[in-house]
N, C-alpha and C positions, 0 to 999 in steps of 0.2 A: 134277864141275863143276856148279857151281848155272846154274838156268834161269832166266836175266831174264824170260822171256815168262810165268814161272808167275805172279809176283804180278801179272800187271796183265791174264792173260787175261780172269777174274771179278771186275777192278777194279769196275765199273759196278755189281754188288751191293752193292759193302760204302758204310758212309756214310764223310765223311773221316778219320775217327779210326781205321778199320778201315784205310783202305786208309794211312793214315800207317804205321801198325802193319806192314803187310806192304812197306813200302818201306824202314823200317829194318831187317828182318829181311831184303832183299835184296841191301844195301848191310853188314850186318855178314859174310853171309855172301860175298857178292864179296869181301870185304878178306879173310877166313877163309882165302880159295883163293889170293891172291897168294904171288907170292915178289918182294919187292924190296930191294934195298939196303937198311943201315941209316939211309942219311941219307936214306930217305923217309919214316921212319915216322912225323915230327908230321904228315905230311901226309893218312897213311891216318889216324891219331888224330884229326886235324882233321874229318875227313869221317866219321865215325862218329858222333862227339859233336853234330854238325852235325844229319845225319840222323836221329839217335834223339832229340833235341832237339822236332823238329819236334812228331813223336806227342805227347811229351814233354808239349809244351802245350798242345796244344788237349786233352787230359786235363785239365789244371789250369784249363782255362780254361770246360770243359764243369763241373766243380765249385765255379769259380768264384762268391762270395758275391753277385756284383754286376753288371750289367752293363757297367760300367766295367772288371770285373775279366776278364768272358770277352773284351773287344774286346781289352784290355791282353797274356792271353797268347796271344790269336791274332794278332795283330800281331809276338809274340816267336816264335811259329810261322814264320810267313808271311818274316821275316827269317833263320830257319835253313832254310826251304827254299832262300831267295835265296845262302844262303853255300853250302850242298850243293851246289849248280849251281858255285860258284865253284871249290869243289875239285873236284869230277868232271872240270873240263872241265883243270883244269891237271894230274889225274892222267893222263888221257886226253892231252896235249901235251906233256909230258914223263918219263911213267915207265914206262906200261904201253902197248906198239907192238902187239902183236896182239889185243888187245881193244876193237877201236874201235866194232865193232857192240854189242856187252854195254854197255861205256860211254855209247854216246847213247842207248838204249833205258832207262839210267839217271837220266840230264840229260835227257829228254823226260819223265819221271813226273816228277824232282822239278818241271819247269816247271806240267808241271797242277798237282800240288798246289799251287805258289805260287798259280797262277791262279784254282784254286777258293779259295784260303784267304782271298787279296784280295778276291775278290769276297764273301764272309763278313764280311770286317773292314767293307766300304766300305757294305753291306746294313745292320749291324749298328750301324755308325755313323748312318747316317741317319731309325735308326729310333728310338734312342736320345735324337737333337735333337727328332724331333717327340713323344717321349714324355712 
């Protein structure tokens, strides 16, 4: 059984692209360890895609040619964090009944990252107008 508390012990080390990094690899392997019915699995696909997403862009967006182009895929960031929260929480209400502590210590990281990535987008915006 994989340990939620592992990636976010030494969250406070890594910068956000690290710690995106180690929150899709806690959510690939959380889904790794399920057993669910067939007719949940666009659900767990949803919430994969979602979460590997995230990392996903703010890579493309730390590469980014432009600063138009980093606000562009942390903004695309910052919305897959926001959708991960939407499936954890309808995993969490209707498929998997004994993992409700692993699951909100799930939906509690993606909420900081959404939080810190808004705050990037909203920093990066204002600095951008007075540039």
């Amino acid at each position: 059984m994989m340990n939620v508390d592992a990636f976010m012990e030494d969250s406070a080390i890594y910068n956000i692209k690290h710690r995106a990094y180690h929150f899709s690899k806690a959510i690939v392997l959380f889904v790794k360890n399920q057993k669910y019915p067939i007719v949940f699995l666009s659900l767990f696909d949803q919430l994969i895609r979602s979460a590997t997403s995230v990392g996903a862009n703010l890579v493309e967006g730390i590469a980014g040619s432009s600063k138009n182009d980093f606000i562009k895929f942390y903004t695309i960031s910052l919305k897959s964090a926001n959708e991960t929260k939407y499936w954890l929480c309808l995993i969490r209400d209707t498929v998997i009944e004994n993992k409700q502590e692993e699951l909100n210590k799930l939906i509690n990281e993606a909420n900081e990252l959404s939080k810190i990535i808004a705050s990037i987008v909203i920093k990066s915006k204002e600095n951008n107008r007075r540039g």
